[in-house]
GUMI-69371 format. One record per atom (N, C-alpha, C): x, y, z; residue in one letter. Coordinates in steps of 0.05 Angstrom, whole numbers, plus 5000, padded with zeros to 4 digits. Example, Ala and Ser with C-alpha at 12.3 -4.5 7.8 and 13.67 -1.06 7.14 Angstrom:
R     x     y     z  rest
R  5264  4886  5156     a
R  5246  4910  5156     a
R  5264  4934  5156     a
R  5257  4955  5142     s
R  5273  4979  5143     s
R  5258  5001  5157     s
! end
This chain:
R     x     y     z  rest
R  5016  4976  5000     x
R  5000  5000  5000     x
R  5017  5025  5000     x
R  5034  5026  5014     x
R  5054  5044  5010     x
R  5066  5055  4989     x
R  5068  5022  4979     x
R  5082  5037  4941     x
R  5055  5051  4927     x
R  5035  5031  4929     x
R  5013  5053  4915     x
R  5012  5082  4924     x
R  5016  5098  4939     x
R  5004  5115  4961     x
R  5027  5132  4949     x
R  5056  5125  4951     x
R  5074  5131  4933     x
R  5073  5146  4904     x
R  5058  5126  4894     x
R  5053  5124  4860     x
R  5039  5150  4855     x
R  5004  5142  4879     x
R  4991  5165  4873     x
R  4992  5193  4876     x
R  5009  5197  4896     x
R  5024  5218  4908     x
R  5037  5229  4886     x
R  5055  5217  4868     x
R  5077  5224  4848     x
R  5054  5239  4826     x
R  5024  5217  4821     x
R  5022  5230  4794     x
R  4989  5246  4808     x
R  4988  5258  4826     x
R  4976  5276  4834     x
R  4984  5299  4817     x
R  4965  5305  4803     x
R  4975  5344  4804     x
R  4989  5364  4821     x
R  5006  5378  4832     x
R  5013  5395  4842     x
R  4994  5418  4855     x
R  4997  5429  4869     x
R  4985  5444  4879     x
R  4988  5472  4863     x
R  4976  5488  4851     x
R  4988  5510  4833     x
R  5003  5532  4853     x
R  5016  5544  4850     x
R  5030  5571  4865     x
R  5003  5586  4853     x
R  5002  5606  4878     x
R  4972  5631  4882     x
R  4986  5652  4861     x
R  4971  5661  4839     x
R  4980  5666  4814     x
R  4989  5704  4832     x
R  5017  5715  4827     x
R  5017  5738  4825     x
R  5004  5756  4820     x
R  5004  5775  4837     x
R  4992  5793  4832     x
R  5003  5816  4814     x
R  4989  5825  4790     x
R  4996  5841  4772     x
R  5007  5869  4788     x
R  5026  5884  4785     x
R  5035  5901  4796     x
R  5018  5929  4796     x
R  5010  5946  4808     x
R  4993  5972  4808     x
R  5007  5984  4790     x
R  4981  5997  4773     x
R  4986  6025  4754     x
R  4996  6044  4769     x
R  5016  6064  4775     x
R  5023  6079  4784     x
R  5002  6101  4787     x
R  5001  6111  4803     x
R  4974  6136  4817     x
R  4988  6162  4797     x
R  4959  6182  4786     x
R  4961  6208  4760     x
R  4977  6217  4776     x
R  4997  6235  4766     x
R  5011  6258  4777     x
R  5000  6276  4782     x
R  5001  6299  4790     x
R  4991  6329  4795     x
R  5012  6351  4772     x
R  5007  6359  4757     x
R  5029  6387  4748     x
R  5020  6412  4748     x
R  5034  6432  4748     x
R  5032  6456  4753     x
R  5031  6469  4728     x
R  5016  6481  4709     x
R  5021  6484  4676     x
R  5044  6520  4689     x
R  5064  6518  4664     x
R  5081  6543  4668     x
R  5067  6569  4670     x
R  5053  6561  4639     x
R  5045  6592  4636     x
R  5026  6601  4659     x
R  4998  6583  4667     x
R  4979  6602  4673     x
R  4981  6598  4707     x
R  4994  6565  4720     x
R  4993  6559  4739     x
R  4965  6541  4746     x
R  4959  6530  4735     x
R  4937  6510  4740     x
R  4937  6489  4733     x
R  4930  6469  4752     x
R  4940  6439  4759     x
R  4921  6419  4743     x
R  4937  6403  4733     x
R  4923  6385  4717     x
R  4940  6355  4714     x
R  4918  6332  4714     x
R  4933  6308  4719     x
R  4953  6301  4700     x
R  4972  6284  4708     x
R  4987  6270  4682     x
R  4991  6238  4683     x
R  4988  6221  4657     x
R  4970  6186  4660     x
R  5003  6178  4668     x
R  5018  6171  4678     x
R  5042  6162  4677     x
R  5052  6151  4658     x
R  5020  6139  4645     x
R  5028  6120  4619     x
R  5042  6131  4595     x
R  5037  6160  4595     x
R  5045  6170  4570     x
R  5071  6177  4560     x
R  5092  6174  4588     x
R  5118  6162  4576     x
R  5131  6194  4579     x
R  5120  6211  4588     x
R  5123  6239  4585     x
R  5111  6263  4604     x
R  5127  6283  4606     x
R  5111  6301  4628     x
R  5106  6325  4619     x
R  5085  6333  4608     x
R  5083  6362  4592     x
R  5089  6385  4607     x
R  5098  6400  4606     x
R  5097  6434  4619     x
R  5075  6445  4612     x
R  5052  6440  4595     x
R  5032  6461  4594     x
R  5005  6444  4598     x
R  4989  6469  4608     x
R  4957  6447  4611     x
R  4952  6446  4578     x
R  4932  6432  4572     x
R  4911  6430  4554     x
R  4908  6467  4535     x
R  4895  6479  4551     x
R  4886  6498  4541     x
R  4912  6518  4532     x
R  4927  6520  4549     x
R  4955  6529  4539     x
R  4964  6531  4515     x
R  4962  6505  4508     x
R  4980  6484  4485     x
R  4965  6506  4454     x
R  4930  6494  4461     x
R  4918  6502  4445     x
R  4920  6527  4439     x
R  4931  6548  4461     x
R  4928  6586  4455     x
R  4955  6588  4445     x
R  4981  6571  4452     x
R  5006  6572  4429     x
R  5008  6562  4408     x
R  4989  6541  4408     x
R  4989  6530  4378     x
R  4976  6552  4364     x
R  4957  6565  4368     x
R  4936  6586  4353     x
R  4954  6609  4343     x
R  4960  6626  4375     x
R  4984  6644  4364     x
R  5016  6633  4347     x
R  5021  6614  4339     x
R  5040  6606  4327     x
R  5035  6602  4293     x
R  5005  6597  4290     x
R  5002  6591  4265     x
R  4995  6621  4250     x
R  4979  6637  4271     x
R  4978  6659  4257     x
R  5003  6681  4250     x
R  5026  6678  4265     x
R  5046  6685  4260     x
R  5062  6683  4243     x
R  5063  6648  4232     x
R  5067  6647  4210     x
R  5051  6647  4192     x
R  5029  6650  4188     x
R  5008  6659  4161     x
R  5023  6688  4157     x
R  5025  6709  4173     x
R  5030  6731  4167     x
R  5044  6739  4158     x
R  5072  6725  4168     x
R  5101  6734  4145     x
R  5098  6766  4144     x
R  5125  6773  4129     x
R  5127  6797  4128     x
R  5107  6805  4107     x
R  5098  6837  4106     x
R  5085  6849  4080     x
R  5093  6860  4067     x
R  5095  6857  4039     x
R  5105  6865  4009     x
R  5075  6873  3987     x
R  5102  6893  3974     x
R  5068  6899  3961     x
R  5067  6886  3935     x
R  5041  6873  3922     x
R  5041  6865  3898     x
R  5035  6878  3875     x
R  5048  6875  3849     x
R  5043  6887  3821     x
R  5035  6881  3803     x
R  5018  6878  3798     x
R  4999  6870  3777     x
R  4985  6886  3753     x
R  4976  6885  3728     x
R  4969  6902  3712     x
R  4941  6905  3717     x
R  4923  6927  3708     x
R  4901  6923  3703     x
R  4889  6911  3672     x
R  4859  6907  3682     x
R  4846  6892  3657     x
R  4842  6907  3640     x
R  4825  6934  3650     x
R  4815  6952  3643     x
R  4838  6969  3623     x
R  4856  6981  3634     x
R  4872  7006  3622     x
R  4905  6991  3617     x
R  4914  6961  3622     x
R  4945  6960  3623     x
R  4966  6975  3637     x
R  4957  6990  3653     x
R  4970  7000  3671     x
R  4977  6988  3692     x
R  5000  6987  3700     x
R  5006  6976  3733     x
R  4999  6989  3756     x
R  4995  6964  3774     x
R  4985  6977  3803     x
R  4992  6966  3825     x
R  4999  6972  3843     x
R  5005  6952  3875     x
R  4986  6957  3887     x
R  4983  6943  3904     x
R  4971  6931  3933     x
R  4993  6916  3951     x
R  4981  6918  3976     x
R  4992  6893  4003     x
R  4983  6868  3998     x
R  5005  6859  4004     x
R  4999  6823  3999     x
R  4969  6818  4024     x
R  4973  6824  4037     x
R  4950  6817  4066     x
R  4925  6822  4063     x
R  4912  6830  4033     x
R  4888  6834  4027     x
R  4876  6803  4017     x
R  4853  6792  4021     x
R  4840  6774  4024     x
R  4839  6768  3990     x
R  4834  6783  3971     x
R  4828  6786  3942     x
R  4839  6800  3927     x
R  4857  6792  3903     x
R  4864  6809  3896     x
R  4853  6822  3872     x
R  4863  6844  3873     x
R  4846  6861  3854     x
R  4848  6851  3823     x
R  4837  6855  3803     x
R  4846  6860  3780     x
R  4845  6883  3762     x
R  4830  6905  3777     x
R  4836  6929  3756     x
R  4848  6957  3779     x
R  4851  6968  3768     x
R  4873  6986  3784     x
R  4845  7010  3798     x
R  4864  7027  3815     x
R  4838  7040  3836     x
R  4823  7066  3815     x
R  4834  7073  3791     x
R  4817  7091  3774     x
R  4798  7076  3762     x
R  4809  7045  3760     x
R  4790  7031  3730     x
R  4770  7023  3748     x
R  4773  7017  3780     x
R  4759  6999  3794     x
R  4730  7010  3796     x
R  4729  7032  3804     x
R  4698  7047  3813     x
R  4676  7045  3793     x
R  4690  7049  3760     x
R  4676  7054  3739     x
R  4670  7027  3735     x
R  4689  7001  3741     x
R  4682  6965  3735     x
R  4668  6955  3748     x
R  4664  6968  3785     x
R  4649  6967  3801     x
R  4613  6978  3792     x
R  4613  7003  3787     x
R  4588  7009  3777     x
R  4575  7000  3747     x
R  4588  6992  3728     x
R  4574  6969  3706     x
R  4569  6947  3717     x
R  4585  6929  3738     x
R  4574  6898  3743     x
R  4545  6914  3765     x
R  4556  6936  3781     x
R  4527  6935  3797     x
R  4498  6939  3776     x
R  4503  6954  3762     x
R  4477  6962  3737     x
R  4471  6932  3729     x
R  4494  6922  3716     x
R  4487  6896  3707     x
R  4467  6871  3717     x
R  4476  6869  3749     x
R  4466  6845  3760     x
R  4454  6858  3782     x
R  4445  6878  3781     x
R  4423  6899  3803     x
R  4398  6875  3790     x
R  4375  6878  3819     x
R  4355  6868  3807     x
R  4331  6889  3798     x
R  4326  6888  3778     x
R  4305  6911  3765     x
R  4280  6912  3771     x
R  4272  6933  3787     x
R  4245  6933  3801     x
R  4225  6931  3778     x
R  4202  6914  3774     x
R  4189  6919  3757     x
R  4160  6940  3758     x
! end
């Protein structure tokens, strides 16, 4: 009986070891943003520690792009349609012109006559 008792003993399963415990996510940070001084979490996960809050980010990103949209201003030369004459303007105008500022008023008032709607 002993040798059996032996035997069974050998081809018993083991008892498993109590499975580890997965190690804790590390607890958010607290940061202080530079510019404005207001505290906002950080995930530890992200491998990184920003200097600015959220809203920060977004008011330098904003002022940065408009800064470079603006570039310096130069003025542009172009002819007119009307008379072949040349004329400048600032680059920073939304449209540019095509007839120069004598031809414009008079090109201005035929398209308004033109496409005015006519009271009947």
């Amino acid at each position: 009986m002993k040798l059996l008792d032996k035997i069974r003993g050998f081809l018993r399963p083991e008892e498993e070891p109590e499975a580890s415990k997965a190690p804790e996510a590390p607890a958010p940070l607290k940061k202080a943003c530079r510019q404005c001084g207001k505290t906002f979490t950080v995930d530890p996960a992200w491998g990184f520690v920003p200097t600015f809050c959220k809203d920060c980010k977004q008011k330098m990103a904003k002022e940065k792009e408009t800064a470079q949209r603006k570039g310096p201003l130069r003025d542009i030369r172009r002819t007119c349609k009307a008379c072949g004459k040349f004329f400048t303007f600032p680059s920073d105008t939304l449209h540019y012109p095509s007839y120069c500022p004598d031809c414009r008023k008079r090109h201005q008032s035929a398209m308004k006559k033109k496409y005015s709607r006519k009271k009947a």
